[in-house]
OpenMM code with the backbone's topology and positions (N, CA, C; nanometers):
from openmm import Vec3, app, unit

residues = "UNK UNK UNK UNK UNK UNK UNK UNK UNK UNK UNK UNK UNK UNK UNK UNK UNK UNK UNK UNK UNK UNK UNK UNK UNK UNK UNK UNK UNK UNK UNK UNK UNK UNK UNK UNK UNK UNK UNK UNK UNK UNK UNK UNK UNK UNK UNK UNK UNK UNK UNK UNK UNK UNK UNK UNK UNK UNK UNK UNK UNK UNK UNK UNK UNK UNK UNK UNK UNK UNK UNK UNK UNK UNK UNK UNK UNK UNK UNK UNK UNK UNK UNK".split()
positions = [
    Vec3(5.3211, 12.1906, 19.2028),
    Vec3(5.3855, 12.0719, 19.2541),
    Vec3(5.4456, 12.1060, 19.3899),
    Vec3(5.4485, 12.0232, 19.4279),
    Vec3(5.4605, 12.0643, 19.6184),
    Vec3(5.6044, 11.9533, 19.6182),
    Vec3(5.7116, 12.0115, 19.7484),
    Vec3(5.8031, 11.9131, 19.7899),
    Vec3(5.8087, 11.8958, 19.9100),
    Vec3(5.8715, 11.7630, 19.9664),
    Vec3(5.8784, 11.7269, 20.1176),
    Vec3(6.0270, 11.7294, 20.0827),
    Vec3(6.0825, 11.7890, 20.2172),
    Vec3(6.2374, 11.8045, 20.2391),
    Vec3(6.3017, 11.7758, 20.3697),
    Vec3(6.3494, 11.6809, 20.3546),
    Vec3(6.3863, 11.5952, 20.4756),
    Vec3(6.5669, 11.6261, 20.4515),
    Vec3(6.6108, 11.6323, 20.6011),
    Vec3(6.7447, 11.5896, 20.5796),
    Vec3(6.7756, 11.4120, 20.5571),
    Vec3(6.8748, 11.3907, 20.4779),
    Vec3(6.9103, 11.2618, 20.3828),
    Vec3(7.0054, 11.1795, 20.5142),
    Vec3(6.9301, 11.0580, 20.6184),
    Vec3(7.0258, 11.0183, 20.6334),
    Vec3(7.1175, 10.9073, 20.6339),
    Vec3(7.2428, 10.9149, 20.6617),
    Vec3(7.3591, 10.8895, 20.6394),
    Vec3(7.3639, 10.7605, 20.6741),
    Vec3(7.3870, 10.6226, 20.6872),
    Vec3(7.4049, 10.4859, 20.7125),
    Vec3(7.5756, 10.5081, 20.7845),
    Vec3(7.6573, 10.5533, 20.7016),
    Vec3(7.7815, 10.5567, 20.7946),
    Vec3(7.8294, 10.6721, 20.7705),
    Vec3(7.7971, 10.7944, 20.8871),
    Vec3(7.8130, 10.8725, 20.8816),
    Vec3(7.9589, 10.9305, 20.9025),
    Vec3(8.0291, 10.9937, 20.8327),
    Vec3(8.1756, 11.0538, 20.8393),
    Vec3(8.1574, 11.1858, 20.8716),
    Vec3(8.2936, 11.1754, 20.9395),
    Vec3(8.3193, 11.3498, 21.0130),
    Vec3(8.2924, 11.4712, 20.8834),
    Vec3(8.3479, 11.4316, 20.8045),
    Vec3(8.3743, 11.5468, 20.6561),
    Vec3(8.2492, 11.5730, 20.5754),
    Vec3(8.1945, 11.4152, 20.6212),
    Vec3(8.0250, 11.4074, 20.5170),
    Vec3(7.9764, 11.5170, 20.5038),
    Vec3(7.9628, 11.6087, 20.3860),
    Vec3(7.8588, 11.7115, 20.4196),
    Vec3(7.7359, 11.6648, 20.4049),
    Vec3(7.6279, 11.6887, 20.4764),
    Vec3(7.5231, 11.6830, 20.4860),
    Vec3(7.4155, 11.6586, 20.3355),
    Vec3(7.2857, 11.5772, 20.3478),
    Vec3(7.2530, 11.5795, 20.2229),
    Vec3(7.1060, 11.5875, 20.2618),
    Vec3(7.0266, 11.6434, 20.1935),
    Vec3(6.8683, 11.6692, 20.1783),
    Vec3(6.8075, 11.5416, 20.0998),
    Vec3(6.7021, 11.5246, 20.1038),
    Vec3(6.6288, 11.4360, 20.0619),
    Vec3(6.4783, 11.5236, 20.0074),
    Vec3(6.4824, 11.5533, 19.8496),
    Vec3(6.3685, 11.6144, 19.8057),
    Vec3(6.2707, 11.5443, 19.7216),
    Vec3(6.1140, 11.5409, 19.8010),
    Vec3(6.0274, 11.4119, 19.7258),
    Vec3(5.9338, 11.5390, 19.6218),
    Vec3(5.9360, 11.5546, 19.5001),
    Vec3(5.8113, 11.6252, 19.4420),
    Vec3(5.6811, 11.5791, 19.4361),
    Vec3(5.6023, 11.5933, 19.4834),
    Vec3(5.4557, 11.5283, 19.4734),
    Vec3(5.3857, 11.6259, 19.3840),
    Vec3(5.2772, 11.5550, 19.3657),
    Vec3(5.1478, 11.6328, 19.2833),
    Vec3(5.0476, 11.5499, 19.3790),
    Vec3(4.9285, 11.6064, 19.3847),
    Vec3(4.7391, 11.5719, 19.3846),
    Vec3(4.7349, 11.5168, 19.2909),
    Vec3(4.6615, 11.4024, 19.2892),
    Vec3(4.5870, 11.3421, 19.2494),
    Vec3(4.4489, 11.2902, 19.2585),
    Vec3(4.3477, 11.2366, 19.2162),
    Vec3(4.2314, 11.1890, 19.2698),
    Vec3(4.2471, 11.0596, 19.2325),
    Vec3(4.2040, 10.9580, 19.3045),
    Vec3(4.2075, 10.7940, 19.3227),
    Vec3(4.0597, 10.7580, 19.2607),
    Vec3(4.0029, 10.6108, 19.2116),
    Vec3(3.9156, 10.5509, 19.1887),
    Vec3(3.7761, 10.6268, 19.2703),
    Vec3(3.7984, 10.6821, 19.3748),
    Vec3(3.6819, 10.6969, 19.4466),
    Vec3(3.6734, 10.8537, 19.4848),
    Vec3(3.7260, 10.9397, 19.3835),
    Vec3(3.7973, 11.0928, 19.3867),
    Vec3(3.7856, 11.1383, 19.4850),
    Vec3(3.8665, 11.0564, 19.5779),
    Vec3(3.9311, 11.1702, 19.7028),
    Vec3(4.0950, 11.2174, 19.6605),
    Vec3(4.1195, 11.3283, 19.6992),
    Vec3(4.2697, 11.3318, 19.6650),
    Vec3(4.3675, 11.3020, 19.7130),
    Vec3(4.4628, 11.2140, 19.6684),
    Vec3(4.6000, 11.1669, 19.6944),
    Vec3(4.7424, 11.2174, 19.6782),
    Vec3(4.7929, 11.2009, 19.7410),
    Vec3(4.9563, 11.2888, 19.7201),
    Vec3(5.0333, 11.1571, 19.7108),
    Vec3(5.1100, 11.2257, 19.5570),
    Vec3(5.1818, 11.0739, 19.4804),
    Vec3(5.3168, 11.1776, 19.4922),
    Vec3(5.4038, 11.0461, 19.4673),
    Vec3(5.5547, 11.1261, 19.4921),
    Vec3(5.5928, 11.1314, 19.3309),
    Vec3(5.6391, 11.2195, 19.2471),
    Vec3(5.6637, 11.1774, 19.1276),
    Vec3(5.8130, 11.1124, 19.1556),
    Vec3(5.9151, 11.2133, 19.1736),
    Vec3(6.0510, 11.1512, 19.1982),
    Vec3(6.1145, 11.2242, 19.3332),
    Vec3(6.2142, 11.1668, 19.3732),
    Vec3(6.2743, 11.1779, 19.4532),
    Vec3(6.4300, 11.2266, 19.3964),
    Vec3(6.4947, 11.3663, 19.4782),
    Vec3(6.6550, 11.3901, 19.4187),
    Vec3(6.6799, 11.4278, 19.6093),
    Vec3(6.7992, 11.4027, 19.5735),
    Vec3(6.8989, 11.3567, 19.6665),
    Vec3(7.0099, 11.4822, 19.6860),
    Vec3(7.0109, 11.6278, 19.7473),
    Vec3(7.1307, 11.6914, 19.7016),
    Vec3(7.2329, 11.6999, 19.8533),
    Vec3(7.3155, 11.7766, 19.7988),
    Vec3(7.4296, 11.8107, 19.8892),
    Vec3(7.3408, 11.9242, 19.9896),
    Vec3(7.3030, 11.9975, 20.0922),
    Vec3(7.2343, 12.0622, 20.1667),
    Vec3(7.2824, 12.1970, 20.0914),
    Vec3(7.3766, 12.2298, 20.0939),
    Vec3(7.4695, 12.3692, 20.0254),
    Vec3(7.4278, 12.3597, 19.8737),
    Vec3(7.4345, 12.2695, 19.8228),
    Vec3(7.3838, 12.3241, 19.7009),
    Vec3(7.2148, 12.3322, 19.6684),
    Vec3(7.1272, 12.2305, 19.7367),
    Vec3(6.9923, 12.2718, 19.7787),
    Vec3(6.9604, 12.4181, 19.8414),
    Vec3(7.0458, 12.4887, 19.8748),
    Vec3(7.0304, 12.5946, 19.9054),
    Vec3(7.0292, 12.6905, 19.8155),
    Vec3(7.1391, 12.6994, 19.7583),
    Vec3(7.2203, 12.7642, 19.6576),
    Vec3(7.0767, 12.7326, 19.5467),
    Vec3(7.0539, 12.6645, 19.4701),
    Vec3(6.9509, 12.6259, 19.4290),
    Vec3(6.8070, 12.6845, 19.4452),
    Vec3(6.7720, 12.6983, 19.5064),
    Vec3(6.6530, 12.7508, 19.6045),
    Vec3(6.6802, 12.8992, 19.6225),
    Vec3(6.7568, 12.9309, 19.6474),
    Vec3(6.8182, 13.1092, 19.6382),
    Vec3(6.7460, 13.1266, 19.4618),
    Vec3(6.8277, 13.0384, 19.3531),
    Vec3(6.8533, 13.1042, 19.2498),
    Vec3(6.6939, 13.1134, 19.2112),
    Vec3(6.6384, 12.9926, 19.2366),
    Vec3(6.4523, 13.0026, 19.1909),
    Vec3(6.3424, 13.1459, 19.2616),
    Vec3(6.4214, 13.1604, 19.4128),
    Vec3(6.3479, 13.2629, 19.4698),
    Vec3(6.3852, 13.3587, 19.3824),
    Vec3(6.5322, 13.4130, 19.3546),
    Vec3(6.5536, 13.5355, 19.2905),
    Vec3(6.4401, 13.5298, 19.1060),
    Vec3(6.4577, 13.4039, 19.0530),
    Vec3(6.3923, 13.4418, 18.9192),
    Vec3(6.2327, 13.4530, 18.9604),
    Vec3(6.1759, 13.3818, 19.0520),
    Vec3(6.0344, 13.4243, 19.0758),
    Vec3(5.9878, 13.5467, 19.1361),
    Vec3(6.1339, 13.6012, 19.2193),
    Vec3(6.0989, 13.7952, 19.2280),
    Vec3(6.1298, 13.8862, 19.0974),
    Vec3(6.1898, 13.8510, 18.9913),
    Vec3(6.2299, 13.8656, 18.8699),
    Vec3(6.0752, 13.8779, 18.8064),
    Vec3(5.9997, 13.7636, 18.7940),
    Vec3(5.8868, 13.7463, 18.7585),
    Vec3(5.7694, 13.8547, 18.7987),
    Vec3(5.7800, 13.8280, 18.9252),
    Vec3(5.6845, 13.9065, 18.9790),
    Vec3(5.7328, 14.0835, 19.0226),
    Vec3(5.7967, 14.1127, 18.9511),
    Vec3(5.8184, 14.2673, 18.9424),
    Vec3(5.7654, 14.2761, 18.7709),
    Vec3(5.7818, 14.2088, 18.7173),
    Vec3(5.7396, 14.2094, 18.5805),
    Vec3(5.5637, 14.1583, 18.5394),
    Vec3(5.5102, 14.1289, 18.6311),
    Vec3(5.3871, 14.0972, 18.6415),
    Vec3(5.2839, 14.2410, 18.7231),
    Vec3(5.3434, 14.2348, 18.8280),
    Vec3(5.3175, 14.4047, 18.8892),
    Vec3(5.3178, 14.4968, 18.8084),
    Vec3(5.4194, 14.5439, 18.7107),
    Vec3(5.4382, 14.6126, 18.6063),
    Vec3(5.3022, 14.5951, 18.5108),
    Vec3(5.2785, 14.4976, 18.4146),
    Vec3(5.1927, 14.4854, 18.3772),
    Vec3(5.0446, 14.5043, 18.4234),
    Vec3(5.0500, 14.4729, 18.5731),
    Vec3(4.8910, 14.4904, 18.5817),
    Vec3(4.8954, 14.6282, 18.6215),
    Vec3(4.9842, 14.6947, 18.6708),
    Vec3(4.9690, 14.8409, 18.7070),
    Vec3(4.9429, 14.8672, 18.5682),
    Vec3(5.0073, 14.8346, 18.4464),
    Vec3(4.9928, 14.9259, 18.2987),
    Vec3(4.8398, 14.8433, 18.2371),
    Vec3(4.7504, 14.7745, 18.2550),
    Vec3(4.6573, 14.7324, 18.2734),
    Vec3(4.5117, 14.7997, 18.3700),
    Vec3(4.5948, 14.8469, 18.4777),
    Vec3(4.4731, 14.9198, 18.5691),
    Vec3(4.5219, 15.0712, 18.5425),
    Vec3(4.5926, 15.1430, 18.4729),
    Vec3(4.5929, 15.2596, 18.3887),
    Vec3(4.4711, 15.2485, 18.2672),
    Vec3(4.5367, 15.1487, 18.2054),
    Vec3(4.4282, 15.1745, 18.1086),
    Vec3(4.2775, 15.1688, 18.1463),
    Vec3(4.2599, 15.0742, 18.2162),
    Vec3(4.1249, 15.0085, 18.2445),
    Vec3(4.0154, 15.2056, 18.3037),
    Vec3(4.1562, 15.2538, 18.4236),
    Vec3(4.1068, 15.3563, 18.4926),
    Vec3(4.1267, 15.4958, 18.3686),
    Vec3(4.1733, 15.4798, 18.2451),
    Vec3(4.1649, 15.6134, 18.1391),
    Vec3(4.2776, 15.6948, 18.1891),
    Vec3(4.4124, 15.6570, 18.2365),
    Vec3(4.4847, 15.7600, 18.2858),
    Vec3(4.6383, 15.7432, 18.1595),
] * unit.nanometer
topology = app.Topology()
chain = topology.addChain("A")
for resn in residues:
    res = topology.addResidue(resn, chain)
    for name in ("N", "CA", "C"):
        topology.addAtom(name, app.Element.getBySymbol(name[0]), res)
């Protein structure tokens, strides 16, 4: 699933406003005549600081992931190589 990330804006903007993102999730799709289309499923709305904060915590569990995937295929290409 793919996102578009726009900054969110403001109609009456205040000095204090913190800032807000605008996040659309799309997927592919194929239409009646299967070419592919990009549909928005939903749209969330955050504070910019916590879109961040957010986005930190997913990068850290997907390097989490992928040290644990490395692991495996290294213990995978041991075996495969008889060592």
């Amino acid at each position: 699933m793919a996102k578009i990330i726009a900054e969110k804006v403001q109609e009456q903007v205040q000095v204090d406003s913190p800032k807000q993102v605008e996040i659309k999730h799309t997927r592919t799709m194929q239409d009646a005549s299967g070419n592919d289309v990009e549909v928005v499923d939903y749209v969330e709305t955050k504070q910019v600081d916590q879109a961040i904060s957010d986005c930190e915590a997913h990068k850290a569990r997907l390097e989490a992931d992928l040290a644990l995937c490395e692991a495996e295929l290294a213990d995978m290409i041991a075996i495969r190589d008889g060592q």
